[in-house]
C-alpha positions in Angstrom: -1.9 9.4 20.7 -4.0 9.2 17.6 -7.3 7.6 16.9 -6.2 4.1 15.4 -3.7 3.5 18.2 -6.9 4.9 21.1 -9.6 2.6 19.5 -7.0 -0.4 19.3 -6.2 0.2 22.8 -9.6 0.3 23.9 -10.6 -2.8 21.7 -7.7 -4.5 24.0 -8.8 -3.0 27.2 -11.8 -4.6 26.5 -11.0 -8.0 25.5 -12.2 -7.5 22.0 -9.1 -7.8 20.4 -6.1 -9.6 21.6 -3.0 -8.9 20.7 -0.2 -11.2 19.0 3.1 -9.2 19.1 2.9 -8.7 15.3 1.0 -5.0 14.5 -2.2 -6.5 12.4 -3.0 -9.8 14.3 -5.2 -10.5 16.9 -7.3 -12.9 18.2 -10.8 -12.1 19.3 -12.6 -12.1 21.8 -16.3 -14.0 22.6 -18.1 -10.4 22.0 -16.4 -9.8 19.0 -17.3 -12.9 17.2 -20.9 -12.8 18.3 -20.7 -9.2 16.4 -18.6 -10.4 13.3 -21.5 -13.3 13.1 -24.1 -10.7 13.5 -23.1 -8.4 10.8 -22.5 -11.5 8.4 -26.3 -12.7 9.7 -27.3 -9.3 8.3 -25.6 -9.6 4.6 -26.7 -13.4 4.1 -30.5 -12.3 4.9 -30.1 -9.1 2.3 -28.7 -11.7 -0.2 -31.1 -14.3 0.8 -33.6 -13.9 -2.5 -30.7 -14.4 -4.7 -30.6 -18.5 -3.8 -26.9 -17.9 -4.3 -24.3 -20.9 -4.4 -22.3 -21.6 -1.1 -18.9 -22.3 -2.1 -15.9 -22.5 0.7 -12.5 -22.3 -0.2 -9.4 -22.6 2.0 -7.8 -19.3 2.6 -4.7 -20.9 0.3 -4.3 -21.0 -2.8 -2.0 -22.7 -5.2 0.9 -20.0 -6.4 0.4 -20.8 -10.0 -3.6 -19.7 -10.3 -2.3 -16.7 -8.2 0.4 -15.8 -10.7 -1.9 -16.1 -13.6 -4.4 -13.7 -11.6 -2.4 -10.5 -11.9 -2.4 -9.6 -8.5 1.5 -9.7 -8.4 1.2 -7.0 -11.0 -0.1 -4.2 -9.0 -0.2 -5.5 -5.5 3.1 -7.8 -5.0 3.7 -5.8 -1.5 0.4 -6.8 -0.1 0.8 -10.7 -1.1 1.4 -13.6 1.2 3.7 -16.8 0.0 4.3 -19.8 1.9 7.5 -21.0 2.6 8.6 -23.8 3.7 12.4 -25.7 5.0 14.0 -27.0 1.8 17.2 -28.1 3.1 18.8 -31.4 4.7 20.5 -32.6 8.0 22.8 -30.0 8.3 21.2 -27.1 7.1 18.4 -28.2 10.0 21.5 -27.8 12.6 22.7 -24.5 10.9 19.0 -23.4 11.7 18.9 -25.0 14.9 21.8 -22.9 15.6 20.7 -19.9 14.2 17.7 -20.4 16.1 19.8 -20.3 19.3 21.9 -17.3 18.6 18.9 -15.4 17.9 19.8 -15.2 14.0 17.7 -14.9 10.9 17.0 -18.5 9.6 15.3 -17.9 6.4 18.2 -18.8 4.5 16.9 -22.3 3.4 13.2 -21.7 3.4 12.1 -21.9 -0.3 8.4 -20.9 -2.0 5.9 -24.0 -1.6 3.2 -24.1 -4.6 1.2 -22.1 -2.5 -0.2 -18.7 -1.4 -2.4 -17.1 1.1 -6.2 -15.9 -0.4 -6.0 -11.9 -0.8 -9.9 -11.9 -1.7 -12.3 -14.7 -1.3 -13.2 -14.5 -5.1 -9.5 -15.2 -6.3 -10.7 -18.9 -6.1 -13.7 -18.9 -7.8 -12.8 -18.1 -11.2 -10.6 -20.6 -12.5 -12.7 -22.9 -10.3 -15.5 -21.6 -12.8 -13.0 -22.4 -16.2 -12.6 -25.7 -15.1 -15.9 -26.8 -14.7 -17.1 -25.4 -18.1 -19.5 -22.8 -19.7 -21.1 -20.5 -17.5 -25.1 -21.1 -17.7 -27.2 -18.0 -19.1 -29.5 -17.8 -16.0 -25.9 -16.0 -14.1 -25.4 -18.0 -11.4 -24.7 -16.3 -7.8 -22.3 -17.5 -5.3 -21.9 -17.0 -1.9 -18.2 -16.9 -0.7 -16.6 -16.6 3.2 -13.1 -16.7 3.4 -9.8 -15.3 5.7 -7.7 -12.9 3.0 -4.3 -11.9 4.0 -2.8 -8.1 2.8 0.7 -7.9 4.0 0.2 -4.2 5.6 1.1 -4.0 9.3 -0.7 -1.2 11.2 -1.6 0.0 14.2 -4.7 0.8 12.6 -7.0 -2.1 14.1 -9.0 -1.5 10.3 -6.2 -2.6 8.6 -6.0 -6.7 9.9 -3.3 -8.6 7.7 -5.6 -11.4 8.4 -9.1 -10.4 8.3 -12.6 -12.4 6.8 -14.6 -11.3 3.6 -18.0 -12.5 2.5 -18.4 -12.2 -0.5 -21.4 -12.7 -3.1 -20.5 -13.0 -7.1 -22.7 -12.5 -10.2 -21.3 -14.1 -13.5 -23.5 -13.9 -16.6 -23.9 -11.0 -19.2 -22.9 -7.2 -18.6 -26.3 -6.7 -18.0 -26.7 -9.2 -15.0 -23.4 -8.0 -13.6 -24.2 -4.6 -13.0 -27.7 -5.0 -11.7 -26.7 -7.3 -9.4 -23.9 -4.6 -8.6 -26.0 -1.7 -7.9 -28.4 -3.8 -5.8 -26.0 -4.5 -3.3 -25.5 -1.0 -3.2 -29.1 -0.1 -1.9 -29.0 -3.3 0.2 -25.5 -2.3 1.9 -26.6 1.0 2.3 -29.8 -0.3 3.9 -27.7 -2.5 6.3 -26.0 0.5 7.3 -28.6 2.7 8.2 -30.4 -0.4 10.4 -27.0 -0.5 12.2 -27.0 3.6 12.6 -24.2 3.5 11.4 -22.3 7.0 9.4 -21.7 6.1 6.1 -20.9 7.4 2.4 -20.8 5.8 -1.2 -17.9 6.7 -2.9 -16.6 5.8 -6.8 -13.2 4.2 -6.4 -10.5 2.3 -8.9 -11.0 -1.7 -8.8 -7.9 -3.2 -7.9 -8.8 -6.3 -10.3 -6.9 -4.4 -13.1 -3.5 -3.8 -11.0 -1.0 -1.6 -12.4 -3.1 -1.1 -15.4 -6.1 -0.4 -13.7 -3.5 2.5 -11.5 -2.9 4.0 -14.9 -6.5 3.9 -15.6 -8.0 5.1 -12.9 -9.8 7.8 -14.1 -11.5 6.0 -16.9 -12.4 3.6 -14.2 -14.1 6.3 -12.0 -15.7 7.5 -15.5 -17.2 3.9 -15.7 -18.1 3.8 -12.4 -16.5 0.1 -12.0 -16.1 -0.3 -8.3 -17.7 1.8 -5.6 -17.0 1.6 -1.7 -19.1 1.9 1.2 -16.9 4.0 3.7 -17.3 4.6 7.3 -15.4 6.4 10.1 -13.5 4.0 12.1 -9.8 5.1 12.6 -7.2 6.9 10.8 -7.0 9.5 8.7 -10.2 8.7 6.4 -13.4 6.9 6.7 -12.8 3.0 6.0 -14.2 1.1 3.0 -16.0 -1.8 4.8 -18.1 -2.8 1.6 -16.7 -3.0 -2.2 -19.3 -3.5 -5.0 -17.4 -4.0 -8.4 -18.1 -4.7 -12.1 -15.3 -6.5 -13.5 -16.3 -6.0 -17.2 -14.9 -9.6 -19.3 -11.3 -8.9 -17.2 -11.9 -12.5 -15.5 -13.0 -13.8 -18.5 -9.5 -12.5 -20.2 -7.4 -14.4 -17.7 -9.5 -17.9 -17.0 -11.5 -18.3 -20.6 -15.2 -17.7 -18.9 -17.7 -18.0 -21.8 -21.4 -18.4 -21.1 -23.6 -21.1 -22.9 -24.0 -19.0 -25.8 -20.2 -18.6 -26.6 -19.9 -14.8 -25.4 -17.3 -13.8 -22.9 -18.8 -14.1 -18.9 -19.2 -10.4 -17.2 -18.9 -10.8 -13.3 -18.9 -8.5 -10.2 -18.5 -9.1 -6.9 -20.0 -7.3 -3.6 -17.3 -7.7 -0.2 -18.1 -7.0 3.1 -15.2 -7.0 5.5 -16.0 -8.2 8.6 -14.3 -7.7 11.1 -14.3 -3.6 9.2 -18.1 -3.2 9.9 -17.8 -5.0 13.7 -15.0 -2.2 14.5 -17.1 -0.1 13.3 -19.6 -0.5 15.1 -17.7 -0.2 18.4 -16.2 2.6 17.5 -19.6 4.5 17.0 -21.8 2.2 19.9 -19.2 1.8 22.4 -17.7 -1.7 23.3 -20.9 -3.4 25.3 -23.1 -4.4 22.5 -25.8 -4.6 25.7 -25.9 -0.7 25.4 -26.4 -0.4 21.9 -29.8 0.9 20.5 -32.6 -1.6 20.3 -32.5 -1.2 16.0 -29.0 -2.1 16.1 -29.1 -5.1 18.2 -32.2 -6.4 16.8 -30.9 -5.8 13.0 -27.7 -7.8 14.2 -29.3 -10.6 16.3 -33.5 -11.3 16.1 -34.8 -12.9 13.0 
């Protein structure tokens, strides 16, 4: 048995995780979520001097800003639509039917206008268009949302439906990567509190899709998006943190212009979740009452 399909079953032994029937969805357990809250307690108080913006936006998102996005451009495999029935009386009892037979009936589910979030930024950015000019000073937000990948694993680090918070910079190039490279030392400094292995590796931004595949060396060159990895399952160490410089590429798509006309820079720092919890049962074992003292006290006292 490999590692990923050991740690998932131990994860399920335990009650952590609890499985659905469909390979990347579970609910979770009481422990869990008192981890999950505890490594998002951690973030918010390393991003607490920023005075960031708390937005919240439903893990949905209308199809048409998700089109205009580009994300269907390098990543249509990954993306969630919504269907929904489209037909009348009796294409409900050819369903019905279908239903009872034990039959596909998709036939007459159609697209709705909306799609499932695949980052909790996707939102923010034409929310940012519509409300006008982006103010000099760069404003911060802090986002929390459930993304959706369409990638069933056994691998319990690969969730299809799995939280991010996320904290954005938009303002000038400047601003952008500062605030980029400080959540670096402040992820890394999380990391270490939680004992926790961990590397900082370049890696290609998936903001620039297929392009951004056929770029990908200029992008390491640039030094655009960087991951914090950690061993958790699988093959590889897992990235649970992304820290990315998007350049004007939101700006491009949405029309972001700051005060002064020029185009808005942005980045974005992502911490997944439910990533950094598995990761820390992985390396501390699944009673969080035998951790280290460090560990629990970075996760829990104030």
């Amino acid at each position: 048995m490999d590692a990923a399909a050991t740690l998932l079953d131990e994860l399920i032994a335990s009650g952590l995780l609890v499985p659905s029937g469909e390979d990347g969805l579970y609910g979770r357990g009481a422990i869990f979520e008192t981890v999950v809250a505890g490594v998002e307690s951690a973030a918010v108080r390393a991003g607490a001097g920023d005075a960031a913006q708390i937005l919240r936006f439903p893990p949905v998102m209308p199809r048409s800003t998700f089109e205009r996005s580009g994300y269907m451009k390098g990543f249509p495999q990954l993306a969630g639509t919504i269907h929904s029935f489209s037909g009348g009386d009796r294409e409900h009892i050819s369903l019905l039917d279908k239903l009872e037979r034990g039959e596909d009936w998709c036939e007459h589910q159609a697209p709705t206008g909306c799609v499932m979030v695949p980052a909790a930024c996707y939102p923010l950015y034409p929310a940012l268009a519509r409300a006008g000019h982006v103010a000099e000073n760069g404003p911060i937000f802090d986002l929390q949302s459930y993304c959706f990948r369409h990638e069933p694993s056994k691998d319990p680090s690969r969730m299809q439906i799995f939280r991010m918070r996320e904290f954005v910079r938009a303002g000038t190039a400047a601003q952008a990567r500062e605030f980029r490279d400080s959540w670096v030392e402040r992820a890394e400094e999380i990391a270490a509190k939680l004992e926790l292995p961990f590397e900082v590796v370049p890696a290609s931004d998936p903001f620039f899709g297929r392009a951004g595949r056929l770029m990908k060396s200029s992008q390491s060159e640039q030094g655009l998006k960087h991951e914090l990895t950690i061993p958790v399952a699988g093959l590889g160490p897992t990235a649970c943190a992304s820290f990315n410089y998007h350049q004007d590429h939101f700006s491009e798509i949405w029309g972001l212009a700051r005060d002064d006309g020029e185009p808005v820079h942005t980045a974005c720092v992502g911490f997944g979740l439910e990533r950094w919890a598995l990761a820390l049962f992985r390396h501390h074992g699944v009673d969080p009452d035998r951790w280290p003292a460090p560990v629990r006290s970075t996760l829990w006292d104030r």
